[in-house]
VOMAR-145326 format. One record per residue (C-alpha): x negated, y, z negated. Coordinates in steps of 0.1 Angstrom, whole numbers, plus 5000, padded with zeros to 4 digits. Layout:
N
XYZ/...
***
This chain:
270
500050005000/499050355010/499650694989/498151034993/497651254958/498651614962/498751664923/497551524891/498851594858/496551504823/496751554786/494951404761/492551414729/489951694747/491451654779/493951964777/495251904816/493451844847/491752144857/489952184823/489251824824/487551684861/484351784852/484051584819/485751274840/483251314868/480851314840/479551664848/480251744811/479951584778/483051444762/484551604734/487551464713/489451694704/493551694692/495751744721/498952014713/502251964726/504352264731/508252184746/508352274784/509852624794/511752454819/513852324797/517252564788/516952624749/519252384734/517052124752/513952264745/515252234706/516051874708/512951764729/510751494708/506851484716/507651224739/509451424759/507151734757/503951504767/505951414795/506651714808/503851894802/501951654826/504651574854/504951994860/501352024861/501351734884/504151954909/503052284901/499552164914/501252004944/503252324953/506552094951/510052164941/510751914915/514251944920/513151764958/510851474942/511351124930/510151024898/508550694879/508650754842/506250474827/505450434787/504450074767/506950214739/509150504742/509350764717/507550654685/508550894661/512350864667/512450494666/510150534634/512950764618/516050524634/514450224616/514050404585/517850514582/518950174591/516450024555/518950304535/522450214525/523950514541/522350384579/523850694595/521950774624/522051114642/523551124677/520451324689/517951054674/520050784692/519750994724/516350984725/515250664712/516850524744/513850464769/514950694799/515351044776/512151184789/514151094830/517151254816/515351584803/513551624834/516451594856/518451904836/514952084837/514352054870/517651994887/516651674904/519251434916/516551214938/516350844926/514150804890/513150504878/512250424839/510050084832/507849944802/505649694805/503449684774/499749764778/500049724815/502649994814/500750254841/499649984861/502849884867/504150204870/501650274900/503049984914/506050084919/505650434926/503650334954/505950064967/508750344966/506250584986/505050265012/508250095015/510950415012/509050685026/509450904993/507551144978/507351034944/505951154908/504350924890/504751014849/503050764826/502650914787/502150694750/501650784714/500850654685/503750534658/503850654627/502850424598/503750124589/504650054626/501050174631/499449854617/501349624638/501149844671/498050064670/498150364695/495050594699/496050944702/498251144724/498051054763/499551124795/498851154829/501251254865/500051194901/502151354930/502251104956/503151114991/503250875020/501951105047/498851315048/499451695040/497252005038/497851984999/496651604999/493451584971/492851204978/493850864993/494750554978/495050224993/496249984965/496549604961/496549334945/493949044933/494148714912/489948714913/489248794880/487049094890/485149304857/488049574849/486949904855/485350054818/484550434816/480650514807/481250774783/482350604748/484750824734/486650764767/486550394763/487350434732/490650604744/491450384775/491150064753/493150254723/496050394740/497850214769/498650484794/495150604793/493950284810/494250514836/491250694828/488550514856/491250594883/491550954872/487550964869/486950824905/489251094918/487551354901/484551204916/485751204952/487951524954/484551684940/482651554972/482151184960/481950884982/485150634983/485450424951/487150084940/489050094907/490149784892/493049794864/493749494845/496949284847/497248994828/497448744833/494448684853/495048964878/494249304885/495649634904/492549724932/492850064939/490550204964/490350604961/488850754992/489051145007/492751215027/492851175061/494551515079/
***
């Protein structure tokens, strides 16, 4: 499958969005972890914006960076929303009410503990009625993601935002499902080659038990093994690479069992 990258959204621990961040992925500056803030999206109108969980504003954040790089109307795109477990901190709060007598939970917690909140939130932001699709799929949650957004690009012919986010729960879910940081990541993809396009990818998949792609820098592997969206970390580094003037590179994402997601990352064709 074929896709072309016109925009790229990022936020994470001292990766404060994409711009600010390709030259510490290329490896052009050190890494430095650092907390990343979530602030709830202007887009949203206010009574939204009020009732938006972190979840929500990480996801956000990086899909409008993502179009706002791209020079797209979000209101025109399709979207993949992607996360291994939702919002952490409502369903933190929802079990906790349920352990009381009074288990009384608030309509607002119930509407966003349901896994599509963050697809529901963008659409009243941005107005979009184009097809949205919401998945999980544990650790391998933004590999799978990236399959499907670029089946929907190669087999549909859509334009499509990718929007992969996670977080950590709060304790005592913590100990049984440990989350490192705040992470999230967008990619604007398209099926044809524009004057906007940053980079191609060709993606595939394998059952040869090729070595995963690691980062070099520590504190980044550290992230990419800790949090699952961030396992997209050597994909977003190789682009930095190549849209900075780098030659083509092979990415390989792990997908158990056995298999992996080959993503080849090479400059758009025009």
């Amino acid at each position: 499958m074929r896709a072309y990258v016109e925009g790229i959204g990022l936020l994470g621990p001292g990766l404060p969005g994409w711009a600010d961040s390709r030259a510490i992925l290329a490896g052009e500056r050190p890494y430095v972890a650092a907390p990343a803030v979530l602030t709830a999206s202007p887009l949203l109108p206010p009574a939204e914006r009020r009732r938006s969980v972190p979840t929500v504003k990480l996801a956000m954040a990086v899909g409008a960076e993502a179009l706002e790089q791209a020079g797209r109307d979000p209101a025109t795109v399709a979207t993949v929303f992607t996360s291994s477990s939702g919002d952490p901190d409502t369903l933190h709060q929802i079990l906790e009410t349920l352990a009381t007598e009074e288990r009384d939970i608030s309509p607002t917690r119930f509407h966003n503990s349901v896994h599509n909140a963050p697809a529901g939130y963008w659409s009243i932001a941005t107005r979009c009625r184009e097809p949205s699709t919401s998945l999980s799929a544990h650790d391998e949650s933004f590999q799978t993601g990236l399959l499907e957004a670029a089946a929907e690009v190669s087999a549909d012919g859509w334009t499509v935002g990718l929007i992969a986010y996670d977080l950590p729960y709060p304790e005592p879910l913590n100990k049984v499902r440990p989350i490192a940081g705040i992470f999230g990541t967008a990619l604007l993809l398209t099926p044809q080659p524009t004057d906007r396009c940053l980079a191609r990818l060709d993606i595939g998949l394998s059952r040869g038990g090729e070595p995963v792609s690691l980062m070099a820098d520590l504190g980044l592997e550290a992230l990419r093994t800790g949090n699952p969206t961030a396992r997209a970390l050597p994909l977003l580094a190789a682009l930095a690479r190549v849209i900075a003037g780098g030659t083509p590179e092979t990415v390989m994402l792990d997908l158990p069992p056995g298999g992996r997601v080959v993503v080849r990352v090479g400059a758009p064709c025009r």
